[in-house]
N, C-alpha and C positions, 0 to 999 in steps of 0.2 A: 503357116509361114515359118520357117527356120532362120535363125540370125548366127550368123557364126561370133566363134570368140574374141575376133577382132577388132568386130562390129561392137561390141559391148567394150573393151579395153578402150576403142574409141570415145565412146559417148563418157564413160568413165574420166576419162582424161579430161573432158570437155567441162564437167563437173564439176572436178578438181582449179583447172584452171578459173571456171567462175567463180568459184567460190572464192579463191584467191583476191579476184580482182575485189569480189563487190564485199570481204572481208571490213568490219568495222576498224575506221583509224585508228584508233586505239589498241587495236590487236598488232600493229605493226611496230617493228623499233623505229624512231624515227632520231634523227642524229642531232645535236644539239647546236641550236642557234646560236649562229657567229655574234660577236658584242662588237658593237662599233663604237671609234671615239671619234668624232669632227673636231679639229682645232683649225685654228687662222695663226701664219707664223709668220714674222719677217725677216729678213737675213739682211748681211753688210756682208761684202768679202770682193772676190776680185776673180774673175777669168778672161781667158786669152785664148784666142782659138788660131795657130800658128801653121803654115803652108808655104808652101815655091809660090803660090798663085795669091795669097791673101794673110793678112794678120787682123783680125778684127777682139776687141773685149775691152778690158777695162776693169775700173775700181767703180762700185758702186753697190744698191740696193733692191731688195724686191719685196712682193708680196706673195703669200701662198697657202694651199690648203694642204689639209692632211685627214685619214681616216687611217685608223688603228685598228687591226682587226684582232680580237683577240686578246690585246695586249703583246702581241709578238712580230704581226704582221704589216707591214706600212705599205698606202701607196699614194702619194704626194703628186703636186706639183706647182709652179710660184714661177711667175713674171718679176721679171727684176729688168731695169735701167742700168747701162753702163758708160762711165765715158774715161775720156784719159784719151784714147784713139780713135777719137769722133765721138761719134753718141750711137748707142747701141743698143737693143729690148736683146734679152735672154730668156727664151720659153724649155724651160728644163720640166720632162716627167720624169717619175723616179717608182720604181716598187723594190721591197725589202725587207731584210730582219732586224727587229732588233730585243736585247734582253731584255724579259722582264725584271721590274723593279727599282729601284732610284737611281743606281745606276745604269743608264740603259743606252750602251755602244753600240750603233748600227752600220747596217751597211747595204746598200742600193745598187741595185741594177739601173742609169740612168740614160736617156736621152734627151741633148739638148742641142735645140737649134739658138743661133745667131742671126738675129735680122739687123740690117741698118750700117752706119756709113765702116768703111775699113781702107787697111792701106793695101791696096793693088801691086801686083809685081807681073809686068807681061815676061815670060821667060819662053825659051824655045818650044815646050811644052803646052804652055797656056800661051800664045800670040793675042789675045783677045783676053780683057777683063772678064771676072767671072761675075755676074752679079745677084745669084741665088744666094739664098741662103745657109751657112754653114751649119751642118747637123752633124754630130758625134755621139758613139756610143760608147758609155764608159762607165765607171764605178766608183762610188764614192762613199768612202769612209769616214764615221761621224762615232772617234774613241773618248773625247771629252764631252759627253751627252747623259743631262738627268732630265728626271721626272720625277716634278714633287706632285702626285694629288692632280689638278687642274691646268699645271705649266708645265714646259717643257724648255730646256735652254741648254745648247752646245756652242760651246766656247771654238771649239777647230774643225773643221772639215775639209776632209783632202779629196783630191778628186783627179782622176786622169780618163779620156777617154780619146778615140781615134775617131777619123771622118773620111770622108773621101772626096777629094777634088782630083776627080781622074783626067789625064793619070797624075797618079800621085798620092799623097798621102797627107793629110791633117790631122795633128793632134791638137788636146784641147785639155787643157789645164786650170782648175778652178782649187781657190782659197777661199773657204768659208771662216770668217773669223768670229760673227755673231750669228745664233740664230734664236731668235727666243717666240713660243707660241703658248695660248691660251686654249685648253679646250673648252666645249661647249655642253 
């Protein structure tokens, strides 16, 4: 029986390949495990979420988590209560960078929905109350931000994001004035 060369090149290859897969893990590089930080943080500060068809936010407080990845990488999120223009829940997600070290300025890619009461405006546009939810995407910047060790506390956080009550357009304005968390 004759086998030609390509017939071996194949089985060759086949070899190679196993050998590859059923290699011992330690013969491989493998990439180094991400460090994670859990903390719990609360905030005070104030948003408004402003439209032709709706004004809903307020001054008040929340709660929230956060994982650190790295030391560089954040991705958050925190229920907070608002009132001033009814009463209001704020569910904001956030992911981002920030510096390593005591001082450490960040800043977030964020979206945040508005549930709950607001003031209505029927315009030629909207004829009819809207009564979902207002969600905006927007970004927010946190330049007075340290971390000592175990806590973390930013004194300002600014923030603007856009939404869409079609047609039309919603922007969405948020003042963080405290925010102070514990890690775990």
């Amino acid at each position: 029986m004759k086998t030609s060369p390509l017939s071996w090149l194949q089985a060759g290859a086949l070899a190679l390949g196993l050998g590859l897969v059923c290699a011992p893990a330690g013969a491989r590089a493998e990439a180094p495990a991400a460090h994670h930080r859990l903390s719990v943080f609360t905030t005070a500060g104030a948003q408004v979420y402003l439209s032709a068809a709706r004004t809903m936010g307020g001054v008040g407080g929340g709660l929230g988590v956060r994982d650190t990845i790295n030391g560089r990488f954040i991705l958050q999120a925190d229920l907070g209560y608002l009132s001033l223009l009814g009463n209001a829940a704020s569910l904001r997600v956030g992911a981002g960078v920030q510096r390593s070290g005591m001082w450490a300025p960040a800043a977030l890619l964020t979206v945040t929905t508005l549930f709950g009461e607001r003031l209505s405006f029927l315009t030629p546009e909207h004829p009819e109350r809207l009564t979902g939810p207002a969600m905006a995407l927007g970004v927010t910047l946190a330049p007075v931000r340290f971390e000592l060790e175990s806590v973390q506390v930013s004194v300002l956080q600014l923030g603007i994001g856009a939404g869409t009550d079609l047609p039309g357009l919603g922007l969405h304005y948020s003042l963080g004035l405290l925010e102070a968390g514990v890690t775990f």
